[in-house]
N, CA, C and O atoms as a DFTB+ gen file, in Angstrom:
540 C
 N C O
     1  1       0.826      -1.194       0.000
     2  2       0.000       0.000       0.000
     3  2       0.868       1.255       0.000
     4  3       0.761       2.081      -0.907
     5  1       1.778       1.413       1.071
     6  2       2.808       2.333       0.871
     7  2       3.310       2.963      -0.357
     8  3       3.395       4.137      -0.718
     9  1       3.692       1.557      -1.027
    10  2       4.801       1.623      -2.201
    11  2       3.657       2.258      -3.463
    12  3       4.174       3.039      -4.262
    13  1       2.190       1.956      -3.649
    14  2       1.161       2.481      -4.229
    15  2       0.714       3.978      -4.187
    16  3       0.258       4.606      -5.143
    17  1       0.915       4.434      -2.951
    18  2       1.265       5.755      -2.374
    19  2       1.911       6.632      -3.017
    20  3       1.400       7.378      -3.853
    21  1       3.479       6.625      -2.582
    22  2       4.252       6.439      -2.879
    23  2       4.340       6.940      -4.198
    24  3       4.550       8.129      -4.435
    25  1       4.129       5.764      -5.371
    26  2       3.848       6.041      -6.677
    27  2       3.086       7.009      -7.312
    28  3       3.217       7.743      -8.292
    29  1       2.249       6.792      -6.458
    30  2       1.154       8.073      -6.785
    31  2       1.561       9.368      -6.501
    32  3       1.236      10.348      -7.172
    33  1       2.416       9.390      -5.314
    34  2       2.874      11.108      -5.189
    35  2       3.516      11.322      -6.500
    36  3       3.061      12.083      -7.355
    37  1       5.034      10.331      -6.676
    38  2       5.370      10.839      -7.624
    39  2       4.967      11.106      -8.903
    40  3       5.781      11.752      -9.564
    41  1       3.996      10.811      -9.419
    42  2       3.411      10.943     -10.627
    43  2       2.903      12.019     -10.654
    44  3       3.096      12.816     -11.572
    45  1       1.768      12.359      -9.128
    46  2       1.711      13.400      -9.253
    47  2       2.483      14.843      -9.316
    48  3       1.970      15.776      -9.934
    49  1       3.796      14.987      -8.618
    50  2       4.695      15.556      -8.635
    51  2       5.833      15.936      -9.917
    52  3       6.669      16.838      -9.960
    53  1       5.485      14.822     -10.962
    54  2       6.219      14.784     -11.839
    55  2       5.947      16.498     -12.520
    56  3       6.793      17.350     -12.248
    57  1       4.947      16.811     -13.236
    58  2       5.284      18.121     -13.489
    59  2       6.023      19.007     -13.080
    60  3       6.663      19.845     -13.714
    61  1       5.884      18.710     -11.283
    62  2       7.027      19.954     -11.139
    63  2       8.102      19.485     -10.843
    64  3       8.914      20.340     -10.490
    65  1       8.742      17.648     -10.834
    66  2       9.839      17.484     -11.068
    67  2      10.695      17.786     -12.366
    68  3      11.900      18.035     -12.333
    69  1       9.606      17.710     -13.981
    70  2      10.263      17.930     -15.083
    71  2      10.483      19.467     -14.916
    72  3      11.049      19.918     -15.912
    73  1      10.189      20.493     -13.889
    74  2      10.276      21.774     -14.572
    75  2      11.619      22.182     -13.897
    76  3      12.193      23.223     -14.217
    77  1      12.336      20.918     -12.499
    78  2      12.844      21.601     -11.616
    79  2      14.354      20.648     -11.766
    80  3      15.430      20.929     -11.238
    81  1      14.084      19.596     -12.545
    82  2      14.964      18.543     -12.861
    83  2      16.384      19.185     -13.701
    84  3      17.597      18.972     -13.689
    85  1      15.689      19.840     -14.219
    86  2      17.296      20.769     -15.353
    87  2      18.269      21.418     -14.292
    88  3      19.499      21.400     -14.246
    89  1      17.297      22.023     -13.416
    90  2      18.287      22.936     -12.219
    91  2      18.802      22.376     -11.274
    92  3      19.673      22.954     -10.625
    93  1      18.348      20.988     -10.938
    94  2      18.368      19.992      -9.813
    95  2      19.261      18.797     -10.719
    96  3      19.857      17.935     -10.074
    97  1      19.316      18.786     -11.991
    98  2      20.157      17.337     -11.871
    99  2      21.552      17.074     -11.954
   100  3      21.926      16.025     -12.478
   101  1      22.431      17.957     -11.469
   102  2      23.671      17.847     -11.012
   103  2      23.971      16.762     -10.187
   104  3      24.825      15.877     -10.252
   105  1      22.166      17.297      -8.585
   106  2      22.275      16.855      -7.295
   107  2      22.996      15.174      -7.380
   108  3      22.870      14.223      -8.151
   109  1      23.559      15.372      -6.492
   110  2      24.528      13.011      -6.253
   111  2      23.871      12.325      -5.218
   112  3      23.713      11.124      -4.998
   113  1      23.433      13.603      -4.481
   114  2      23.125      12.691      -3.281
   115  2      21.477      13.034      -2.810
   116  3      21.086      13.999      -3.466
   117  1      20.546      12.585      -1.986
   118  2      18.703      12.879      -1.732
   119  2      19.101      14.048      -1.079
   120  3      18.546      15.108      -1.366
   121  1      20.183      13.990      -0.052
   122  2      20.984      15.287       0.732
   123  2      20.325      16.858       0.013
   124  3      19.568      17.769       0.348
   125  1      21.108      16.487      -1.077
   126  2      21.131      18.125      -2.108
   127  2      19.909      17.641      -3.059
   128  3      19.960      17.949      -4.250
   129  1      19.311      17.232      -2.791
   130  2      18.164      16.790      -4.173
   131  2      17.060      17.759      -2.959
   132  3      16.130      18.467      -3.345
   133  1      17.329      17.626      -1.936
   134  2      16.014      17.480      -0.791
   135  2      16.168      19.315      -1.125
   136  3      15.157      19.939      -1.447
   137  1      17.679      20.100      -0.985
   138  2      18.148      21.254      -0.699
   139  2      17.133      21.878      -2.530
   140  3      16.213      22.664      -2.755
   141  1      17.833      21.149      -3.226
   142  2      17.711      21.754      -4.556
   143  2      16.016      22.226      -4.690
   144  3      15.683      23.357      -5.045
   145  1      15.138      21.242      -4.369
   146  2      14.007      21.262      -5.084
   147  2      13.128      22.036      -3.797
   148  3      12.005      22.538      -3.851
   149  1      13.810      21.963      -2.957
   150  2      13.549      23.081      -1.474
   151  2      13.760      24.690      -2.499
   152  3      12.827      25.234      -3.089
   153  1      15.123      25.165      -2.486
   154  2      15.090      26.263      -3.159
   155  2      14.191      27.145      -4.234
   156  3      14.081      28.351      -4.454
   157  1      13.453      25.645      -4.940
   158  2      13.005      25.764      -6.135
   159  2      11.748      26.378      -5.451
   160  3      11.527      27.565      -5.695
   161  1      10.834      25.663      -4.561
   162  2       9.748      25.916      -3.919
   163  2       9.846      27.270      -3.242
   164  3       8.851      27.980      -3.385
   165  1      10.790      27.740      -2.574
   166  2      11.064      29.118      -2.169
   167  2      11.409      30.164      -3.042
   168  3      11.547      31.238      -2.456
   169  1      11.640      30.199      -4.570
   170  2      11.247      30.773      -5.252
   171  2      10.185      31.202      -5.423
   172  3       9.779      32.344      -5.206
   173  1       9.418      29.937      -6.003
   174  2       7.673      30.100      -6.456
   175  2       7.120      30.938      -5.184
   176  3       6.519      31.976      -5.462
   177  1       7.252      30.620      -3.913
   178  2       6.570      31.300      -2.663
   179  2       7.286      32.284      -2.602
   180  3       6.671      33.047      -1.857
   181  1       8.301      32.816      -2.942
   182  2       9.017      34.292      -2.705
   183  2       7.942      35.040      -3.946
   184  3       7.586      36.190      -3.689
   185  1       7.386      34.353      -5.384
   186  2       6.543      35.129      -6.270
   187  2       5.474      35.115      -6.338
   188  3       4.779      35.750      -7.131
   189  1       5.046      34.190      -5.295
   190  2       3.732      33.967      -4.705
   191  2       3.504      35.272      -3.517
   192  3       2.512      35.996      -3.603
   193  1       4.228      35.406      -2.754
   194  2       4.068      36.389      -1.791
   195  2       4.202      37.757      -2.578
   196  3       3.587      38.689      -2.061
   197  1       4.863      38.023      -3.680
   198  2       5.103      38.936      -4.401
   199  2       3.671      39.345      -4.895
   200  3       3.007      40.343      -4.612
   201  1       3.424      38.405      -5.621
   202  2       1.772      38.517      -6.413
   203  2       0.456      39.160      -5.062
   204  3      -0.407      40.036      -4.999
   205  1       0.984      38.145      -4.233
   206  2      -0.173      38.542      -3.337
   207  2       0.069      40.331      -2.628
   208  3      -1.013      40.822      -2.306
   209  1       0.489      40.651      -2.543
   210  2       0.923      42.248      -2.178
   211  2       0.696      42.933      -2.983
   212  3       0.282      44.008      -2.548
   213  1       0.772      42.858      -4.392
   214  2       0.278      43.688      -5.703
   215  2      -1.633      43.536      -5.223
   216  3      -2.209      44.555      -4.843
   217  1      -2.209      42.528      -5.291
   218  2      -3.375      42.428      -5.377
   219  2      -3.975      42.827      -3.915
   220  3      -5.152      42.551      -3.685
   221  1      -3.107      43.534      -2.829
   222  2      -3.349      43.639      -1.764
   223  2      -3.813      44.825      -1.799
   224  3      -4.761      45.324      -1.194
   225  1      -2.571      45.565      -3.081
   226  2      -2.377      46.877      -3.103
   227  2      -3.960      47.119      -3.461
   228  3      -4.748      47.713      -2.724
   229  1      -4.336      46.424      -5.001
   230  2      -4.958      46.883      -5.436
   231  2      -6.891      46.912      -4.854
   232  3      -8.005      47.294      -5.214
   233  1      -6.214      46.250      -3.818
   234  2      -7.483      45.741      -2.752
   235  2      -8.087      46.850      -1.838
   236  3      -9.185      46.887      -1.283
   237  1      -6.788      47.976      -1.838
   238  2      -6.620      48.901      -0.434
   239  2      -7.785      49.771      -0.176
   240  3      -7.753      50.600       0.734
   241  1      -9.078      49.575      -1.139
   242  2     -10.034      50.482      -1.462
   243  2     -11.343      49.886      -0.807
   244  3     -12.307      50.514      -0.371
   245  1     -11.095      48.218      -0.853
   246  2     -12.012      47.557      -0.747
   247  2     -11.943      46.816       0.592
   248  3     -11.258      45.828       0.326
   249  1     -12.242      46.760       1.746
   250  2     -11.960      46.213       2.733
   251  2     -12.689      44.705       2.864
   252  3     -12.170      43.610       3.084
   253  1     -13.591      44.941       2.721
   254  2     -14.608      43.686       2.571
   255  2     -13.559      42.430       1.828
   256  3     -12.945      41.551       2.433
   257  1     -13.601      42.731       0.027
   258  2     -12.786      42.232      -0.817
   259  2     -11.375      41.362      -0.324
   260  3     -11.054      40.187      -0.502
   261  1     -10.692      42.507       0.379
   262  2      -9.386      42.450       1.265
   263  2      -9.442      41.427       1.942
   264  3      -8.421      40.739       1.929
   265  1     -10.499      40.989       2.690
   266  2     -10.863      40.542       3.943
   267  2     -11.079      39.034       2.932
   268  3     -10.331      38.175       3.400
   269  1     -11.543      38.711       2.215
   270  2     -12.086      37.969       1.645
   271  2     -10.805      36.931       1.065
   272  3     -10.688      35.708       1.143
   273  1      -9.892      38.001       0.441
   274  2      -8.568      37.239       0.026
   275  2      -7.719      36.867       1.193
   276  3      -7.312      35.714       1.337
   277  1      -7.409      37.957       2.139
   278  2      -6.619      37.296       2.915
   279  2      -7.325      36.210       3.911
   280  3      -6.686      36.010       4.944
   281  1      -8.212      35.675       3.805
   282  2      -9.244      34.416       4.328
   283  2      -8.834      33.403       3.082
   284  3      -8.394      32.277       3.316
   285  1      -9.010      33.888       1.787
   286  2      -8.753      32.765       1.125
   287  2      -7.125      31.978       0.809
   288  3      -6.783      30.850       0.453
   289  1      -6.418      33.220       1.147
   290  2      -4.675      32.500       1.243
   291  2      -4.855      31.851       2.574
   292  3      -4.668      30.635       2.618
   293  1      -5.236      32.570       3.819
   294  2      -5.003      31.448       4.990
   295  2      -5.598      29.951       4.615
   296  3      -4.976      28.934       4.925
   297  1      -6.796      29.917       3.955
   298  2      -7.621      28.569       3.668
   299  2      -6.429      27.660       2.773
   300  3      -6.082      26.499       2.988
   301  1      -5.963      28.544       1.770
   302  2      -4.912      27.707       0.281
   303  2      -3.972      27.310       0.881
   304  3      -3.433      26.273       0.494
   305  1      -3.394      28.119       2.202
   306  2      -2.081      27.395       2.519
   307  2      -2.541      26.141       3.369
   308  3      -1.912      25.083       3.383
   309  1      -3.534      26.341       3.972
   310  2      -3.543      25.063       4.986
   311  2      -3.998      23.772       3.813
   312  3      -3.640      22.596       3.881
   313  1      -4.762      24.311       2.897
   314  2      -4.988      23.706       1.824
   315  2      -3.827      22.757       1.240
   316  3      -3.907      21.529       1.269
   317  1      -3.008      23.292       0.839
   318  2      -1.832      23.087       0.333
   319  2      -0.862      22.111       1.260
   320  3      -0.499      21.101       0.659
   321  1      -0.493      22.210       2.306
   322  2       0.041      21.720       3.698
   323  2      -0.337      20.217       3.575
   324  3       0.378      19.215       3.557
   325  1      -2.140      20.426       3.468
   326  2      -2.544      19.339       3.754
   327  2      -2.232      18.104       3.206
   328  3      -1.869      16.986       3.574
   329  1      -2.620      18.969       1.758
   330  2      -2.690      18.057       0.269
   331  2      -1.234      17.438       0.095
   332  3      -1.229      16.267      -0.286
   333  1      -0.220      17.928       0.273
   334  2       1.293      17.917       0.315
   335  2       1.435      16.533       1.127
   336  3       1.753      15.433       0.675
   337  1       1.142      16.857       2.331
   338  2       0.758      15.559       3.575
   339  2       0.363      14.485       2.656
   340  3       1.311      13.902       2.131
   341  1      -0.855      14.072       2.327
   342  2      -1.506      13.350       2.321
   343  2      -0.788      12.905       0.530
   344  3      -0.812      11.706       0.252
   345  1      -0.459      13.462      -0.078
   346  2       0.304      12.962      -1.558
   347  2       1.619      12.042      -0.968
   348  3       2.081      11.038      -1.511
   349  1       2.055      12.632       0.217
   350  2       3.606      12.048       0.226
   351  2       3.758      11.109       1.350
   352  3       4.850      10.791       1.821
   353  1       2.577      10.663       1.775
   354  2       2.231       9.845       3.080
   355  2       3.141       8.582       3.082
   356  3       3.676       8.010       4.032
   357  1       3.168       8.266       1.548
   358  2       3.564       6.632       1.534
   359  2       5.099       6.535       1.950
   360  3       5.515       5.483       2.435
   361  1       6.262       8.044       1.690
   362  2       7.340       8.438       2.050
   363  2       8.066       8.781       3.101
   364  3       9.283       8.903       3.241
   365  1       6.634       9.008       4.260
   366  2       6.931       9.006       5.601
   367  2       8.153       8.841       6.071
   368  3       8.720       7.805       5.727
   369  1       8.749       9.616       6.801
   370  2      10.373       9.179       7.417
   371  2      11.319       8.734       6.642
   372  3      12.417       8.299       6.987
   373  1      10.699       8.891       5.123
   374  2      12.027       8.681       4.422
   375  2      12.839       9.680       3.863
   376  3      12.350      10.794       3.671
   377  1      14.193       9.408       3.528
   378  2      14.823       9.855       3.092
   379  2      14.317      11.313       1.644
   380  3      14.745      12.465       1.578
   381  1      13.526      10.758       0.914
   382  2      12.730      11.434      -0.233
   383  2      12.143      12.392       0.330
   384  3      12.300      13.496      -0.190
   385  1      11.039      12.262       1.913
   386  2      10.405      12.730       2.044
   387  2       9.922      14.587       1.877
   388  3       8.867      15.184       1.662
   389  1      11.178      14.936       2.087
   390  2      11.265      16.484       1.737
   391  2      11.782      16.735       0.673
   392  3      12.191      17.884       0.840
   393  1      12.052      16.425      -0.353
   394  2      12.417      16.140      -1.751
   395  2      10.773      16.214      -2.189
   396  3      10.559      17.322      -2.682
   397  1       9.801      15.544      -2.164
   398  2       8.665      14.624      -2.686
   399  2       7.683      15.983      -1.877
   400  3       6.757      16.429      -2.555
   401  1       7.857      16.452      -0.795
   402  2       7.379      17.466      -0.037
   403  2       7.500      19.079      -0.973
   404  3       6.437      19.680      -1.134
   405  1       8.210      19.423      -1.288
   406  2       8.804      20.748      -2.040
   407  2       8.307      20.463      -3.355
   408  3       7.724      21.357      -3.967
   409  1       8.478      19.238      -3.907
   410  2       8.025      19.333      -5.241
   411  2       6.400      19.195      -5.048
   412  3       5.637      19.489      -5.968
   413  1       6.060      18.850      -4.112
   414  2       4.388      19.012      -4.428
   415  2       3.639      20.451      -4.128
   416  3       2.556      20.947      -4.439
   417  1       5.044      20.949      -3.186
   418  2       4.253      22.383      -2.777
   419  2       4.619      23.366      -3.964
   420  3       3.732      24.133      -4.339
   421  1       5.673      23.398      -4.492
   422  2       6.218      24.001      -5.774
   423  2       4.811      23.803      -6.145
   424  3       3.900      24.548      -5.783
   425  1       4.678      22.757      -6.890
   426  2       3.443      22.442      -8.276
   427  2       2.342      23.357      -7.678
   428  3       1.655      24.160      -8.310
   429  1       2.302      23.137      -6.564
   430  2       0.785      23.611      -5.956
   431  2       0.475      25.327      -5.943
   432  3      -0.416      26.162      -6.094
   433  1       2.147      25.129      -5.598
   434  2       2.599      27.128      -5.767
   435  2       2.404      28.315      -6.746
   436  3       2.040      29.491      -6.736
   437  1       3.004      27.011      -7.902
   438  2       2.922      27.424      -8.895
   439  2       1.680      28.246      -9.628
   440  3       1.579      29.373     -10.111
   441  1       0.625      26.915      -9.441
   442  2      -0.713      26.875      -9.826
   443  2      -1.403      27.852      -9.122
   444  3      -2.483      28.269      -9.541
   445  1      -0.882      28.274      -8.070
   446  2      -1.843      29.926      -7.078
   447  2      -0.816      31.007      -7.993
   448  3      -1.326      31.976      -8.556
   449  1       0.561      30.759      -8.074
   450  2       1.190      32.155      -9.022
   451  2       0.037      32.525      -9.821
   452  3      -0.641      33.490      -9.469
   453  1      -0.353      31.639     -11.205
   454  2      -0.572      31.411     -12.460
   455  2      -2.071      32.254     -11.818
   456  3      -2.235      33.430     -12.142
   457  1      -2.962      31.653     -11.036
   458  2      -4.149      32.217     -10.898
   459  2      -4.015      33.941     -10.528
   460  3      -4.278      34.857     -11.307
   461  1      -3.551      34.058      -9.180
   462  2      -2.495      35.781      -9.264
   463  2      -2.755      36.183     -10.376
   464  3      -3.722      36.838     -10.765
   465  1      -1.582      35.659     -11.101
   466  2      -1.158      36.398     -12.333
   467  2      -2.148      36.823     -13.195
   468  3      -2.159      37.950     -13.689
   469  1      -3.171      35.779     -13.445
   470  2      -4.422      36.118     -13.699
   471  2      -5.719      37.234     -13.315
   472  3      -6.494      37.740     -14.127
   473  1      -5.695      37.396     -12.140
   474  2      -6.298      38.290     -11.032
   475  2      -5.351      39.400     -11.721
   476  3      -6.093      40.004     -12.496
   477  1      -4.103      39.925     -11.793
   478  2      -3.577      41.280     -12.023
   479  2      -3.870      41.722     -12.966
   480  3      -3.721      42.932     -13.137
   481  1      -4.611      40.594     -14.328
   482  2      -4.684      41.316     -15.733
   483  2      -6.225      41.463     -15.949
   484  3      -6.746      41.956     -16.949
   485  1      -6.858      40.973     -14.885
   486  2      -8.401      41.695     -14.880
   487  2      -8.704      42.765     -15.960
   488  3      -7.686      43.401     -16.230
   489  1     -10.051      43.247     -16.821
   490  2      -9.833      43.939     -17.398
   491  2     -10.810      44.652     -16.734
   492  3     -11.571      43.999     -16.020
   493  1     -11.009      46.251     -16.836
   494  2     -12.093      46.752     -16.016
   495  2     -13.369      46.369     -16.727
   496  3     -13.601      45.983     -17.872
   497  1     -14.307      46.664     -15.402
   498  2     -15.373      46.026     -15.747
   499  2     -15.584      44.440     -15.542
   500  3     -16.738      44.011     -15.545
   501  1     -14.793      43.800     -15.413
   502  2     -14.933      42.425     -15.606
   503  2     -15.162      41.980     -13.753
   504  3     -14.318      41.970     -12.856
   505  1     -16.818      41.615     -13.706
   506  2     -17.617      41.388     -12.729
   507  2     -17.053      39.612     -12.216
   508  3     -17.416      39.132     -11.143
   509  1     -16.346      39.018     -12.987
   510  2     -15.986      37.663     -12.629
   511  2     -14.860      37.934     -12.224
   512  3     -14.344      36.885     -11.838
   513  1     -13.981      39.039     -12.059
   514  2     -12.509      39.249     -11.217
   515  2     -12.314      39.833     -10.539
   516  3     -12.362      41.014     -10.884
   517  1     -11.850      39.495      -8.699
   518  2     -12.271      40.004      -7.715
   519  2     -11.943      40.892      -7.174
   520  3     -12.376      41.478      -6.181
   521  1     -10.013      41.249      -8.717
   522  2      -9.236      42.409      -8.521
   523  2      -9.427      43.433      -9.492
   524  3      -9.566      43.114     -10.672
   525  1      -9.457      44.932      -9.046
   526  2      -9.989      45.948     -10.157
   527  2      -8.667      45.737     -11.149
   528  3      -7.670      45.088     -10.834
   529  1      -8.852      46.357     -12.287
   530  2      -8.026      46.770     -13.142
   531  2      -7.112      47.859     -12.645
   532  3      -7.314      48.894     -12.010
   533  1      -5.802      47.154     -13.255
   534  2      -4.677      48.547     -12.386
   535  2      -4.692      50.002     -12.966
   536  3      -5.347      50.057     -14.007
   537  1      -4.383      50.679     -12.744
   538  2      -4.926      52.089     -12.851
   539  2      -3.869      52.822     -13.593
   540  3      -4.010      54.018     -13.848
């Protein structure tokens, strides 16, 4: 069951192993594989936190709105935490485990950048985006 697990994280993880594998495959040892694909994930969340402060900015009018996003990042991260957990369960105490950990939060990271990024190019007027158009 483990080893089924297991499998399954990585598959799922594979996207953001192929994106992180070019920068990471020097690594020799799980040691620096664990470090490498760590870094990679603290990127995406260094442009994740980036994104979210632009849309904070553009929030500063709307308190309600405001209130609404920063409820929905507290929800995504525990979100995220969880999902991370429960993908890499079968890895428990192993060696991989924070290797297999970073690459799922990367992917996951990623995928809140991409939405962000989305939210900033709102066009005005547009009643389905919860951030105004930048000014």
């Amino acid at each position: 069951m483990k080893i089924a697990i297991l499998t399954a994280a990585v598959v799922l993880a594979a996207p953001t192993f192929a994106l992180a594998k070019d920068k990471c495959a020097d690594a020799k040892d799980q040691a620096t594989m664990n470090q490498c694909f760590g870094a990679e994930f603290q990127k995406s969340d260094k442009k994740l936190n980036e994104l979210y402060k632009q849309i904070e900015a553009r929030l500063k009018d709307d308190a309600d709105t405001k209130k609404l996003l920063v409820q929905a990042q507290r929800d995504w991260g525990k979100f995220r935490d969880a999902e991370c957990s429960f993908q890499t369960a079968g890895a428990a105490g192993g060696s991989m485990m924070p290797m297999l950990i970073a690459q799922c939060m990367d992917g996951l990271t990623q995928s809140r950048v991409k939405g962000f990024e989305g939210y900033l190019k709102c066009q005005e007027g547009d009643m389905s985006c919860p951030v105004p158009a930048a000014n």
